[in-house]
VOBA-1610 file (N, C-alpha, C; in pm, whole numbers, padded with zeros to 5 digits, always signed):
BEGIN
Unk-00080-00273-02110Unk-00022-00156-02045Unk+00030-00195-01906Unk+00161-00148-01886Unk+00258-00203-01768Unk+00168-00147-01639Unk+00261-00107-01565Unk+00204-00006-01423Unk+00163+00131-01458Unk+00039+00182-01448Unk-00016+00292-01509Unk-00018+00414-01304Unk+00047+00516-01355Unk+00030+00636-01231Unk-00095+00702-01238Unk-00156+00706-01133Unk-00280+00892-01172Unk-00269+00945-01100Unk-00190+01090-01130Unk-00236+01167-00969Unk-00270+01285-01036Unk-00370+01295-01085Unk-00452+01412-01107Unk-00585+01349-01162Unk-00690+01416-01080Unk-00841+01332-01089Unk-00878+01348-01263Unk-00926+01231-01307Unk-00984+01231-01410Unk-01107+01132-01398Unk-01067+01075-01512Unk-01217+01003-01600Unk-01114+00821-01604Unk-01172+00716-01533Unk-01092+00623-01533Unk-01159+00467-01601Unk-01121+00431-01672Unk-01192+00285-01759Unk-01062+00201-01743Unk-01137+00091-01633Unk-01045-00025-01582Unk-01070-00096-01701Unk-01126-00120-01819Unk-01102-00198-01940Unk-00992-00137-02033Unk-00971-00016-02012Unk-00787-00015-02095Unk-00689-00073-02043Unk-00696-00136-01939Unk-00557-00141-01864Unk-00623-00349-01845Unk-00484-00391-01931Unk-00458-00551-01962Unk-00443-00624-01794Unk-00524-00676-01709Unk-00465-00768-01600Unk-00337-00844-01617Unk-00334-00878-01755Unk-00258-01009-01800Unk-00150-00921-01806Unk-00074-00817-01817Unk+00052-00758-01913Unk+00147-00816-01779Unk+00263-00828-01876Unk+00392-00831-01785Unk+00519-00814-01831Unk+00474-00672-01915Unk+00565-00584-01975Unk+00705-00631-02025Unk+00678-00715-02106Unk+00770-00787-02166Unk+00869-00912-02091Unk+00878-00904-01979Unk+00981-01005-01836Unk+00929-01145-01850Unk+00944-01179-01793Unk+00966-01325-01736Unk+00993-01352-01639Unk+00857-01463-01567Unk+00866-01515-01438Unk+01016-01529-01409Unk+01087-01598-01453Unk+01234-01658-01401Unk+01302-01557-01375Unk+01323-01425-01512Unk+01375-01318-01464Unk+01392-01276-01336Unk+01260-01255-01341Unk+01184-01168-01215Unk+01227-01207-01096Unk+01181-01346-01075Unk+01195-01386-00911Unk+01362-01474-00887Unk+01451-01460-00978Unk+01575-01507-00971Unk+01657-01364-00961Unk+01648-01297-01056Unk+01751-01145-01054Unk+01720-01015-00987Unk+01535-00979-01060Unk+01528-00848-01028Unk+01451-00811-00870Unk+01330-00895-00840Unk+01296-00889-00703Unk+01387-00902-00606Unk+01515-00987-00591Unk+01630-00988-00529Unk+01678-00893-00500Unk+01716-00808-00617Unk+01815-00678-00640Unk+01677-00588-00527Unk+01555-00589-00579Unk+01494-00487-00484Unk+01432-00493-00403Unk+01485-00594-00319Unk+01459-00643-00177Unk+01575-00534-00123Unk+01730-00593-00145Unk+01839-00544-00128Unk+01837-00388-00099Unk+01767-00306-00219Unk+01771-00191-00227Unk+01657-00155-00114Unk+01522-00217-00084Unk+01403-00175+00000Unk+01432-00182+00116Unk+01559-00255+00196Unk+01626-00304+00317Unk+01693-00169+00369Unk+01782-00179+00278Unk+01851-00007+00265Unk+01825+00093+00303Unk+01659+00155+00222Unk+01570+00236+00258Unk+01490+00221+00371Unk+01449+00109+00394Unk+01393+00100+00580Unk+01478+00133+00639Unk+01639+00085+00635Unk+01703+00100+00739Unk+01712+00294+00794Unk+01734+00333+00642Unk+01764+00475+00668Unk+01633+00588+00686Unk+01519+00504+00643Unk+01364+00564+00687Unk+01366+00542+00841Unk+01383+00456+00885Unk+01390+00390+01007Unk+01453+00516+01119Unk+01585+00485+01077Unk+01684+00553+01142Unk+01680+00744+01154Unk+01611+00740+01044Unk+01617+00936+01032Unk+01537+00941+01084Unk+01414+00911+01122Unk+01261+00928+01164Unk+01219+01098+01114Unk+01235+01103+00996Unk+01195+01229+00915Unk+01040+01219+00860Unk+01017+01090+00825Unk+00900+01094+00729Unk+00865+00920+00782Unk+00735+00923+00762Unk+00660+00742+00732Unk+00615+00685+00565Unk+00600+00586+00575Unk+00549+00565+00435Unk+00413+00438+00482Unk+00329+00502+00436Unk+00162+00399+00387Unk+00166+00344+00289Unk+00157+00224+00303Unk+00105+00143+00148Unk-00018+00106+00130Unk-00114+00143+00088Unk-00250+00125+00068Unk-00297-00003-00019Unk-00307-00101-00004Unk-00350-00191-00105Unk-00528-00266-00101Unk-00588-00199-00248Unk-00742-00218-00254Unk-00723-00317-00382Unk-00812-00352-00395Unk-00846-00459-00511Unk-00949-00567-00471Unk-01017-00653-00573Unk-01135-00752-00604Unk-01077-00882-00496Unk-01183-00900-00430Unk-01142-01093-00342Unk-01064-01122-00439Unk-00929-01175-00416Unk-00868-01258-00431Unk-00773-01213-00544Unk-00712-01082-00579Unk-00667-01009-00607Unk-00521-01025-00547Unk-00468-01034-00449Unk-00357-01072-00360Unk-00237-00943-00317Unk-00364-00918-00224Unk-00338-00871-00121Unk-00248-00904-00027Unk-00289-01015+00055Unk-00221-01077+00148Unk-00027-01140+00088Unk-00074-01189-00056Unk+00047-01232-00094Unk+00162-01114-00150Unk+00052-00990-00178Unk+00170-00860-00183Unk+00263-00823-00077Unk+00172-00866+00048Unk+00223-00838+00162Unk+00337-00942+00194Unk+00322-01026+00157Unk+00412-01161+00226Unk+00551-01145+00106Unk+00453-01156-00012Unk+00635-01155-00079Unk+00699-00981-00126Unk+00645-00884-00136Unk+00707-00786-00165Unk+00777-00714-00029Unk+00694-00774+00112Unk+00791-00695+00222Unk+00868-00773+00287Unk+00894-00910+00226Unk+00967-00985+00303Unk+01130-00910+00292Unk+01194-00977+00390Unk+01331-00919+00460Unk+01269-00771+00538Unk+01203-00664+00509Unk+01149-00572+00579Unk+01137-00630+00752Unk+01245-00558+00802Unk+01238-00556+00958Unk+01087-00508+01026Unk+01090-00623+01102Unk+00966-00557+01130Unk+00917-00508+01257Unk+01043-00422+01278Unk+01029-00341+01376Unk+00966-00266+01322Unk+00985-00252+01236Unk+01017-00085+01175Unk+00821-00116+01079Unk+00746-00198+01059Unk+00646-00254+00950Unk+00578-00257+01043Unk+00476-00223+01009Unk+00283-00296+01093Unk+00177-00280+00982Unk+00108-00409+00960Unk+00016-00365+00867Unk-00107-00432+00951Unk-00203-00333+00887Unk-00373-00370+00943Unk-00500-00447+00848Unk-00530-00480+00906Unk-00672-00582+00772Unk-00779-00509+00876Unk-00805-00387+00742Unk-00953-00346+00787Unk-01070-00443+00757Unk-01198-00464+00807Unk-01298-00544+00768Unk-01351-00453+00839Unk-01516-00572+00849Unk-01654-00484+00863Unk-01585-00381+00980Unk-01618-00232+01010Unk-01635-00178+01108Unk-01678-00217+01227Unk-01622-00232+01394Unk-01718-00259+01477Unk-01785-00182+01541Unk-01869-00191+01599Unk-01964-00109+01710Unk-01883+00003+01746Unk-01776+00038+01805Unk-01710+00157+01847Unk-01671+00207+01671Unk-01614+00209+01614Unk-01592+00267+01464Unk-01716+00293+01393Unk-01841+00261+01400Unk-01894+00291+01333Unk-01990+00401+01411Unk-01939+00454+01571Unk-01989+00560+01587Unk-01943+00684+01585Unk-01800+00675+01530Unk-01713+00784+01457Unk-01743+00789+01350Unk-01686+00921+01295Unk-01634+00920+01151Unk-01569+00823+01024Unk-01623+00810+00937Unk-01547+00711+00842Unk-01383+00635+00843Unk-01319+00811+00859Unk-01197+00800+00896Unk-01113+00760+01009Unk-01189+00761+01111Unk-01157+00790+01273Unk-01083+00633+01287Unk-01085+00527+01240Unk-00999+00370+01251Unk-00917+00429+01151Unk-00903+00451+01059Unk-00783+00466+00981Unk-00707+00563+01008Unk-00766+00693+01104Unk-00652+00765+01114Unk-00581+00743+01240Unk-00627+00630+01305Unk-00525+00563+01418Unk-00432+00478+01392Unk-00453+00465+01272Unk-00343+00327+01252Unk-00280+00427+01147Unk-00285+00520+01109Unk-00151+00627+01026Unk-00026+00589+01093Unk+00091+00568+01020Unk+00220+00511+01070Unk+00339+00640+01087Unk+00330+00658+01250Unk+00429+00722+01300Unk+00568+00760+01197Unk+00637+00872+01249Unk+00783+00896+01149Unk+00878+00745+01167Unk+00926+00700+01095Unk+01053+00603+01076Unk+00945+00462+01034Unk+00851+00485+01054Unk+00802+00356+01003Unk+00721+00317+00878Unk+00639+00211+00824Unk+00610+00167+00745Unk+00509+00113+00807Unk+00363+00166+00729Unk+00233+00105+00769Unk+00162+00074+00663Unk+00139-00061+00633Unk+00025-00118+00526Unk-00127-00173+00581Unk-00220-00106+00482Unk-00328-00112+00511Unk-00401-00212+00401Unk-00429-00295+00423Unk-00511-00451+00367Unk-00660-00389+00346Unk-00700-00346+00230Unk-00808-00257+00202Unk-00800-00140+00368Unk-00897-00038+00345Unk-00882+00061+00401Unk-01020+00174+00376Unk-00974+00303+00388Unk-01098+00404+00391Unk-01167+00360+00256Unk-01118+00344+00122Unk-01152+00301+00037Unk-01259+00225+00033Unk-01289+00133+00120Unk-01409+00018+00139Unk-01551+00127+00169Unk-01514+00254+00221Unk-01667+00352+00263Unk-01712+00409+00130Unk-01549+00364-00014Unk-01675+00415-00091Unk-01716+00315-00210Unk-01696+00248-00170Unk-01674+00054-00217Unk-01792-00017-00197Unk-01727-00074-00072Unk-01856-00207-00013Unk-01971-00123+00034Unk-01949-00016+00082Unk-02037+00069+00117Unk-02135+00159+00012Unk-02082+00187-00071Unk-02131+00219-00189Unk-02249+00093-00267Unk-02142+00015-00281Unk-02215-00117-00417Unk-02348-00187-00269Unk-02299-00200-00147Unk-02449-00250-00067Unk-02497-00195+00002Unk-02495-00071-00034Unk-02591+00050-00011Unk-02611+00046+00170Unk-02524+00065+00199Unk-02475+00035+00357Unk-02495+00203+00429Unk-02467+00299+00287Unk-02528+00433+00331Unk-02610+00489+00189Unk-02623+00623+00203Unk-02693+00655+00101Unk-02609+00768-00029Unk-02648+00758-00086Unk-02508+00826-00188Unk-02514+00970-00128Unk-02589+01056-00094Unk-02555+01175-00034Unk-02482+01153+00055Unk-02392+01053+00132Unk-02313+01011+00227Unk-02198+00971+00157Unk-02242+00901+00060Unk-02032+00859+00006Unk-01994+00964-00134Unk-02079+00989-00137Unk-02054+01090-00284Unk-01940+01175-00197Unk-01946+01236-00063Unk-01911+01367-00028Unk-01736+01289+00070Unk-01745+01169+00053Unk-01642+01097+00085Unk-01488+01122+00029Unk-01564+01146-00126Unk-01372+01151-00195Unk-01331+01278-00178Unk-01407+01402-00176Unk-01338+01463-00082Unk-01260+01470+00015Unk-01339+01436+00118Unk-01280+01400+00274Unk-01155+01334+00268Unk-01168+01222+00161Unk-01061+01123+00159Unk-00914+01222+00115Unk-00941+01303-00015Unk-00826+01389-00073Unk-00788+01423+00069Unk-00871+01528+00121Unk-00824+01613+00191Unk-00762+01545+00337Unk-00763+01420+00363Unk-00700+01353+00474Unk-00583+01267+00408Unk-00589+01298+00280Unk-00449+01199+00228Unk-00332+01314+00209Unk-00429+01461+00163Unk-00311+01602+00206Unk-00281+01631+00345Unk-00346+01595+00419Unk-00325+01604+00584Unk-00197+01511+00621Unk-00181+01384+00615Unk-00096+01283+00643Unk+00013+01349+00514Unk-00009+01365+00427Unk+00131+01429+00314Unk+00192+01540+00360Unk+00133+01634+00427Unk+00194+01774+00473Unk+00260+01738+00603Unk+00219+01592+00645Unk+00305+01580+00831Unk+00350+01441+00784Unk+00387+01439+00663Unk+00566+01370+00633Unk+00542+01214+00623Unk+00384+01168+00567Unk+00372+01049+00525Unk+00381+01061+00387Unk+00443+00940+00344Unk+00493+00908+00197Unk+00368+00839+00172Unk+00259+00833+00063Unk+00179+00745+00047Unk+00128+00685-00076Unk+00152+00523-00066Unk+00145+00479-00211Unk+00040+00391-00204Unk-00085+00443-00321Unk-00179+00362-00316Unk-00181+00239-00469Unk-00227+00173-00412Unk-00218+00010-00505Unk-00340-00018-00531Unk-00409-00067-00675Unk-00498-00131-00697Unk-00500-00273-00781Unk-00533-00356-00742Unk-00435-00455-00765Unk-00538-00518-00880Unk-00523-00504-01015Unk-00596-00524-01112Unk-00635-00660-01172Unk-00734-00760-01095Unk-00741-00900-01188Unk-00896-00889-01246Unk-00904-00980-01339Unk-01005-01021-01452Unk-01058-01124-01334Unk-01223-01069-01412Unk-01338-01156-01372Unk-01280-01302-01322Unk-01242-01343-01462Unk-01199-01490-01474Unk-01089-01568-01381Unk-00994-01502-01379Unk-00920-01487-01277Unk-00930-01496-01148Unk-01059-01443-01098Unk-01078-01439-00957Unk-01165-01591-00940Unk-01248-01603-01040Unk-01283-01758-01058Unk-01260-01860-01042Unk-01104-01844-01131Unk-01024-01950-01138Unk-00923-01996-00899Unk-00874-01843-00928Unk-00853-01866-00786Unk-00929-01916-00658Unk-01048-01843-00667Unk-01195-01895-00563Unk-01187-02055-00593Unk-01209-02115-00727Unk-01196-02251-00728Unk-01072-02336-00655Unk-00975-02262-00692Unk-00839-02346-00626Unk-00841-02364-00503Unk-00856-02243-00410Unk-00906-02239-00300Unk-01014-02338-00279Unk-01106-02375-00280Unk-01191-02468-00276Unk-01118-02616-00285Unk-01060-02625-00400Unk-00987-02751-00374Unk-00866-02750-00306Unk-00812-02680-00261Unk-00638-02708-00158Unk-00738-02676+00033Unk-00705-02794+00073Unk-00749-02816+00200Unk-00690-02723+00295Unk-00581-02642+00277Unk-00481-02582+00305Unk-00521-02401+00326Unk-00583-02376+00176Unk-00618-02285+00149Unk-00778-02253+00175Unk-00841-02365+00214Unk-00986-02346+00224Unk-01058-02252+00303Unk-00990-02197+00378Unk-01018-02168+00528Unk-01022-01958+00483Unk-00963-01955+00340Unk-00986-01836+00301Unk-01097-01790+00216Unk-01154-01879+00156Unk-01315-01867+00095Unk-01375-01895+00192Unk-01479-01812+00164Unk-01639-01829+00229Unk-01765-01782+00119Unk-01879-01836+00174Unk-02006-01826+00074Unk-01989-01678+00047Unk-01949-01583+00105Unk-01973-01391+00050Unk-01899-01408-00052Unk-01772-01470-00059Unk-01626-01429-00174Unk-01758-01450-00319Unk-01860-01562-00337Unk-01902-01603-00425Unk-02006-01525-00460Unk-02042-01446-00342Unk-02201-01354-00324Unk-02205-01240-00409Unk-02080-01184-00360Unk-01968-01031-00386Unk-01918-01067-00539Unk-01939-01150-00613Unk-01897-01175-00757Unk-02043-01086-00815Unk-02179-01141-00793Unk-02292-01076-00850Unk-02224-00946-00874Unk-02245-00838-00766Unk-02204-00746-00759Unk-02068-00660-00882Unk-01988-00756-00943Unk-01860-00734-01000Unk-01859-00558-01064Unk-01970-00594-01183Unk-01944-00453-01276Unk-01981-00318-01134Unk-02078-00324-01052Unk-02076-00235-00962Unk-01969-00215-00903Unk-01881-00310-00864Unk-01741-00254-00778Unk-01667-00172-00901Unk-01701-00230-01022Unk-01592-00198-01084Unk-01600-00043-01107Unk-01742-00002-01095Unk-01796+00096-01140Unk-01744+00205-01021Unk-01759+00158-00877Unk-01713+00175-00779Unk-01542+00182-00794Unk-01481+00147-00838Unk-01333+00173-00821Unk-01292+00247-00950Unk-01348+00252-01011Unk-01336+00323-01166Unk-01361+00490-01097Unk-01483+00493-01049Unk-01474+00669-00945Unk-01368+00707-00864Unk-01359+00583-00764Unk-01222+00624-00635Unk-01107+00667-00708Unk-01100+00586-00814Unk-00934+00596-00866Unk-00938+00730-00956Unk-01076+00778-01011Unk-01046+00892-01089Unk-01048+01047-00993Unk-01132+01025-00873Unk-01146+01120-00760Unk-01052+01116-00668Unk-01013+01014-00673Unk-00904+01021-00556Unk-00753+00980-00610Unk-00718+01023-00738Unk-00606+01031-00778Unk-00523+01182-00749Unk-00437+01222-00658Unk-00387+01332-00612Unk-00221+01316-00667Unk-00120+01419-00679Unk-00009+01423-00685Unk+00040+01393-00526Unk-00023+01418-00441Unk+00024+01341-00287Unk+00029+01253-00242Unk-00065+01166-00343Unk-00137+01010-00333Unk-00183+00936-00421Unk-00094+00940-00538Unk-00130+00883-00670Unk-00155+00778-00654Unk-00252+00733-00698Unk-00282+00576-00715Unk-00237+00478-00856Unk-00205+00339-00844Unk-00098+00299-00885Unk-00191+00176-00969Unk-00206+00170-01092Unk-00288+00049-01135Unk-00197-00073-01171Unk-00241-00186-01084Unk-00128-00286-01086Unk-00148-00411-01189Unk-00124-00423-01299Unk-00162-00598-01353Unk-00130-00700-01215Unk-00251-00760-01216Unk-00209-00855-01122Unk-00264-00980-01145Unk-00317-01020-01291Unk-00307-01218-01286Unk-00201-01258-01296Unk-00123-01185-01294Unk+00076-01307-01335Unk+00104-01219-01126Unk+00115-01299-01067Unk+00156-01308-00963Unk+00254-01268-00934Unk+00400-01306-00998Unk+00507-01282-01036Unk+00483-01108-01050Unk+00431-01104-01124Unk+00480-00965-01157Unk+00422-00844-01110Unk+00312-00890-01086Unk+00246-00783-00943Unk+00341-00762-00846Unk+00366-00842-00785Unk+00479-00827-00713Unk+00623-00762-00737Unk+00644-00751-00858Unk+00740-00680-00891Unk+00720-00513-00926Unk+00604-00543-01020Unk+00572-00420-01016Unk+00560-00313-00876Unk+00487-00342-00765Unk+00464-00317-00651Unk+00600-00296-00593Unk+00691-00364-00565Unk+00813-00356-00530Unk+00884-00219-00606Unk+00892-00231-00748Unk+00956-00152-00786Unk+00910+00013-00780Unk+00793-00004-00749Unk+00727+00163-00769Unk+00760+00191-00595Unk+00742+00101-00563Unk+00801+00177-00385Unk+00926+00213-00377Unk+01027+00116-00426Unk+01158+00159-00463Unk+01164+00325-00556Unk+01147+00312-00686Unk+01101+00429-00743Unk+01083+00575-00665Unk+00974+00561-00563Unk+00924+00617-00448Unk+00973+00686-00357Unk+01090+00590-00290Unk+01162+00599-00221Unk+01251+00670-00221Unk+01385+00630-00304Unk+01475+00650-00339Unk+01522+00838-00333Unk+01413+00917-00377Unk+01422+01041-00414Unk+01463+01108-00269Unk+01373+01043-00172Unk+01387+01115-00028Unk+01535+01046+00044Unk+01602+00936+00015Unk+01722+00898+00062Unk+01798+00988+00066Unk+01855+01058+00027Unk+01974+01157+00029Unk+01899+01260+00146Unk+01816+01286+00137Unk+01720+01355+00278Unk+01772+01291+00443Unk+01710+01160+00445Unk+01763+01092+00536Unk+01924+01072+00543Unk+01989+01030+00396Unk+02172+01058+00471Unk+02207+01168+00528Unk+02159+01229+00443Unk+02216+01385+00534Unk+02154+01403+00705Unk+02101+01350+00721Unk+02005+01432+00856Unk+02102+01325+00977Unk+02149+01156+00886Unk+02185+01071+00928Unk+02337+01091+00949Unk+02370+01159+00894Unk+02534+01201+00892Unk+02529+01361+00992Unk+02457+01429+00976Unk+02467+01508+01090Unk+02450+01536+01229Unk+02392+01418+01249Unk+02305+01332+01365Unk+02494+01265+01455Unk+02523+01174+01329Unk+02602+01086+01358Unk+02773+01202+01368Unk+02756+01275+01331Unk+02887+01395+01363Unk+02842+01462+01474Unk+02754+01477+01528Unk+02696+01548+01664Unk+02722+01433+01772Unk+02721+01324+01730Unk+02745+01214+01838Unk+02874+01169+01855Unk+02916+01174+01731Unk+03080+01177+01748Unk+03187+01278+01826Unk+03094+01382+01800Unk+03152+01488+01904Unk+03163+01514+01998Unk+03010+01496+02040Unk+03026+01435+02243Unk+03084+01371+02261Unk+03131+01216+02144Unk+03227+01155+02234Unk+03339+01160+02256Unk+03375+01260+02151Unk+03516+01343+02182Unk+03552+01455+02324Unk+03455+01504+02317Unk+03455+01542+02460Unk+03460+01494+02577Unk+03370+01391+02593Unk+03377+01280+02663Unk+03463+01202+02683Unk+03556+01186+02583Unk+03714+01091+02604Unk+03779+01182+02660Unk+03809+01347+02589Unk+03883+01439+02659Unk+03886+01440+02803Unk+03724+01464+02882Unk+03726+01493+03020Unk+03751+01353+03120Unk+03735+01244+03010Unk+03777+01129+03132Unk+03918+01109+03105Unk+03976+01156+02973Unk+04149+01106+02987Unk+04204+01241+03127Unk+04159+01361+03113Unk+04194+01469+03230Unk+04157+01365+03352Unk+04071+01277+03350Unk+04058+01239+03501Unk+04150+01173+03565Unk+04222+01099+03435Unk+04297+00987+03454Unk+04443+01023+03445
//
């Protein structure tokens, strides 16, 4: 099963949905024709997200160590100006965050109108890592996916676009990568003894993201189940559902962008008028 949507809470089993699929394509396809084409098209849409400052867009991306995260980030927003981009890598909470609210770091880094803000795991981890190592007590995160809906309708009603990602790999998979890492001298410096610790744990996260995604699937904030052992195509997939995404609110921004740009044209018609009288 390709890229699966939920935005209405249900009942969710991460064993229907194939890591491996790649919906019929091909690597070569992919990273020669179609990621190209929707770079082109995602350039477009920053420029005119950018420029209208009507609305922001969040990209939320959660998933298992070594899931690729970081590499969603590097190859699906590349060409993305990055004026206009900021993304954050939440980790442990520090001393000041953890004497707020759950939310209180994430709702500072919510991305202003015209821009684009990605979050490298996120609130998600309070009902996650926090959950599976009992970091609070379930009368504390149970009452979380609430909170969470109701702050993902908060940021939706004041004109954030928000697309959440779960970036779907197999046990084996994450194995295989943790090992590679281990051997590229290059790459070493991204494992550590937890990546191997946090494996025990597996069916609990899974059990753990199998809830978030069925509780916190909203029509404001659908969450997005990604195959992600073919690299290639995570990345495409991801690309294309933001595109998808996007696209609907463009004609929003031309218009606001063309009336903007006829109001400015006009002063400067005036403005030529009263300096040619001067002259």
């Amino acid at each position: 099963m390709p890229l699966s949507i939920i935005d209405t809470p249900g009942t969710v089993k991460l064993s229907r949905y194939d890591p491996n699929e790649t919906g019929g394509l091909n690597k070569k396809e992919v990273e020669s024709r179609l990621l190209p084409q929707l770079a082109e098209r995602r350039e477009r849409l920053q420029e005119m997200l950018y420029a209208a400052q009507q609305q922001s867009v969040l990209i939320i991306l959660q998933g298992m160590d070594t899931s690729g995260k970081d590499g969603t980030i590097k190859h699906v927003m590349s060409g993305v100006n990055p004026s206009g981009c900021r993304v954050w890598n939440f980790k442990a909470p520090s001393e000041e965050e953890l004497s707020h609210d759950f939310l209180w770091r994430v709702h500072r880094a919510a991305p202003p109108l015209g821009m684009i803000g990605i979050f490298n795991r996120s609130h998600y981890e309070d009902v996650l890592i926090a959950r599976v190592r009992h970091f609070v007590p379930p009368k504390v995160w149970k009452k979380r996916y609430q909170q969470i809906n109701d702050f993902e309708e908060m940021l939706s009603e004041n004109g954030v676009l928000i697309f959440k990602f779960f970036l779907h790999i197999s046990k084996e998979e994450q194995e295989e990568r943790l090992l590679a890492r281990e051997e590229d001298p290059i790459k070493a410096w991204k494992i550590a003894v937890s990546d191997w610790q946090e494996r025990v744990y597996w069916d609990e996260y899974i059990e753990a993201y199998e809830e978030a995604l069925g509780k916190c699937s909203t029509s404001w904030a659908p969450w997005h189940i990604v195959p992600a052992n073919k690299k290639w195509y995570r990345n495409y997939v991801v690309a294309e559902a933001l595109i998808e995404g996007l696209e609907p609110h463009a004609r929003g921004w031309e218009k606001a962008l063309k009336e903007r740009g006829e109001r400015s044209l006009s002063e400067l018609r005036v403005y030529h008028q009263q300096d040619e009288r001067k002259h």
